[in-house]
C-alpha positions as CSV (number, residue, x, y, z in Angstrom):
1,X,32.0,0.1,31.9
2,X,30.3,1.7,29.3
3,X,27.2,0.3,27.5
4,X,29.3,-0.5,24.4
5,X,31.7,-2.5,25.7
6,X,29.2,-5.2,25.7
7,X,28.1,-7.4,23.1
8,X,25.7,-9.9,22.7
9,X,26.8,-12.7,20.7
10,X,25.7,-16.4,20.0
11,X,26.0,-19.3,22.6
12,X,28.8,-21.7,21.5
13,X,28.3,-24.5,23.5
14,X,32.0,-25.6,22.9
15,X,33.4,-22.1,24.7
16,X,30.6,-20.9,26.5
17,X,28.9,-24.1,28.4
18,X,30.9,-24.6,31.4
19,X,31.2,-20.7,32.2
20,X,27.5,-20.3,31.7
21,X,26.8,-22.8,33.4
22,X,28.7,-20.8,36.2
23,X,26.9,-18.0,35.9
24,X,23.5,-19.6,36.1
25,X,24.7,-21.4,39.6
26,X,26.3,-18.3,41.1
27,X,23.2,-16.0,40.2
28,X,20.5,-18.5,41.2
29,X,22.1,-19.0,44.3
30,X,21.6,-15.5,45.1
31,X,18.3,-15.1,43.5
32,X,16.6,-18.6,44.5
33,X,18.4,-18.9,47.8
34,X,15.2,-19.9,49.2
35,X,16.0,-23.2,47.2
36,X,18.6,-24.2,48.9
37,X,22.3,-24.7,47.7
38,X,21.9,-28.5,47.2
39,X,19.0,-28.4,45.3
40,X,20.6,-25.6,42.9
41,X,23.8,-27.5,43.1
42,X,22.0,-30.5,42.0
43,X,20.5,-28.7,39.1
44,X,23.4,-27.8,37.1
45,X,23.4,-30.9,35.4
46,X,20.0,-30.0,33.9
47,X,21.3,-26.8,32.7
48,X,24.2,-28.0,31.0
49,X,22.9,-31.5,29.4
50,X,19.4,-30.3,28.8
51,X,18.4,-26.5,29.0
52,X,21.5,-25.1,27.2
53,X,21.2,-27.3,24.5
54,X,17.8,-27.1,23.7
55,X,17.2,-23.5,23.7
56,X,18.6,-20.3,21.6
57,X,20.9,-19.1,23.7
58,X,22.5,-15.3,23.2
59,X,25.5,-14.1,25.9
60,X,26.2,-11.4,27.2
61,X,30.0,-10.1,27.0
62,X,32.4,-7.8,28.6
63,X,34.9,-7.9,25.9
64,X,35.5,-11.5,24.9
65,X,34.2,-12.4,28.7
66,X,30.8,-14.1,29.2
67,X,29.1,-11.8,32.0
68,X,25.4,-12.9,31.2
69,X,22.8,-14.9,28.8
70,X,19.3,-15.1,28.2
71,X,17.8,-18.4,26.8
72,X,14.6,-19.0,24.5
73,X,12.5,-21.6,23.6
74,X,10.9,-19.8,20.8
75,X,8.4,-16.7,22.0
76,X,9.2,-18.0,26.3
77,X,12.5,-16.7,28.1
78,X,13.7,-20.1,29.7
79,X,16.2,-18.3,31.8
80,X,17.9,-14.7,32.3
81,X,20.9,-14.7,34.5
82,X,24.0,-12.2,35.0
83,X,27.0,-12.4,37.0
84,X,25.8,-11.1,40.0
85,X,29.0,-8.7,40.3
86,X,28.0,-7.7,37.1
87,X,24.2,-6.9,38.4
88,X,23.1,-3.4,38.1
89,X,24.3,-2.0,35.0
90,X,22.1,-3.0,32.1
91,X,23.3,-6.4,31.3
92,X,19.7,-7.8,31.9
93,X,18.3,-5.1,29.9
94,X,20.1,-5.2,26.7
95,X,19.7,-8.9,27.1
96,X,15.5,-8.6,27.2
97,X,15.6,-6.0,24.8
98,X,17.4,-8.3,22.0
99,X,15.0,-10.5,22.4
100,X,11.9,-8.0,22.1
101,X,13.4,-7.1,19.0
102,X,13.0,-10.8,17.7
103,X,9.7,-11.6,18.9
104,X,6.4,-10.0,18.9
105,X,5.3,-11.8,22.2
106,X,7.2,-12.8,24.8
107,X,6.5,-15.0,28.0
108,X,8.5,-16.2,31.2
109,X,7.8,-18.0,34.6
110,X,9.5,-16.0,37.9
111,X,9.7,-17.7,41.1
112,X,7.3,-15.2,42.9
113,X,9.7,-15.1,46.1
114,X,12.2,-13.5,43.5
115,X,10.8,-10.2,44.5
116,X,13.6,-7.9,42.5
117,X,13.2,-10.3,39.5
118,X,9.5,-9.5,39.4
119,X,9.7,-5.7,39.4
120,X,12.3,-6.1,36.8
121,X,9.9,-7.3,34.4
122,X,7.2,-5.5,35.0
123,X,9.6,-2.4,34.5
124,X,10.2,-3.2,31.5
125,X,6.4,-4.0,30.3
126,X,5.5,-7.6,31.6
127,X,2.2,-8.4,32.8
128,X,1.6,-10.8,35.6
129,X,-0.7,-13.3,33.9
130,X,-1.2,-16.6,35.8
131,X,0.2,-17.5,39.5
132,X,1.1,-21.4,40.3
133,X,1.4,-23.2,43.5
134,X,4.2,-25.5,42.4
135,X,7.8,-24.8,40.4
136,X,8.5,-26.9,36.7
137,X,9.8,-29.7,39.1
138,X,6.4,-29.9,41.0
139,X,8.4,-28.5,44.4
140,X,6.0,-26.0,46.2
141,X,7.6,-22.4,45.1
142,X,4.7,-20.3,44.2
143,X,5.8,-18.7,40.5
144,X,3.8,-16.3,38.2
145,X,3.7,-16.6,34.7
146,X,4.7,-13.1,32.8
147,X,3.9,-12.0,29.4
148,X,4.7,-9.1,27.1
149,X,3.8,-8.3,23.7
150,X,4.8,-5.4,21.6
């Protein structure tokens, strides 16, 4: 795979919502195991009635195949997730660094157990800001708060 076979394109939530939605459970599972499978399972509704909707959404392709998205709510990443067979090869990367070129400041909320999440970001230029006791749902997973700005 080379890094132009992939594009970024626009979420269309006709074509893209149920594969996406895919990829967010299969990566989370891996990344959030610590969660548990029922309680990721029992999140997908949220992703695909709520999250996906309300954010600007830009995928990741291999060809005409979703592999990856990022998801913003204006200057905060709401969610970054890749196939994780597709993990490892810059997918993440172009992903964040579309987004840098749209925004002067960005911010984002890690679980802190998420140990290879957290040196991703720093690589590429985010600084810890704020740590919390509790997740967005109020469950007790410590995460930080990240920031970047250009």
């Amino acid at each position: 795979m080379t890094d132009h076979s992939i594009i970024i394109r626009p979420f269309d939530k006709v074509t893209d919502t149920d594969t996406l939605v895919e990829i967010w459970l299969r990566a989370s599972l891996k990344a959030h195991a610590f969660l548990g499978p029922q309680r990721l399972r029992a999140q997908q509704h949220l992703i695909r009635a709520t999250y996906l909707p309300m954010a600007r959404t830009s995928v990741a392709c291999l060809g005409t195949v979703p592999i990856g998205f990022i998801s913003l709510l204006d200057e905060h990443i709401g969610g970054l997730f890749v196939a994780p067979d597709m993990h490892r090869h810059g997918i993440g990367r172009r992903l964040i660094a579309q987004a840098k070129q749209q925004h002067k400041r960005l911010s984002l909320d890690v679980y802190s157990a998420n140990t290879q999440a957290m040196r991703f970001y720093r690589a590429l230029g985010f600084q810890e800001s704020a740590r919390h006791p509790h997740d967005a749902q109020g469950l007790p997973f410590e995460t930080a708060t990240l920031h970047w700005q250009a």
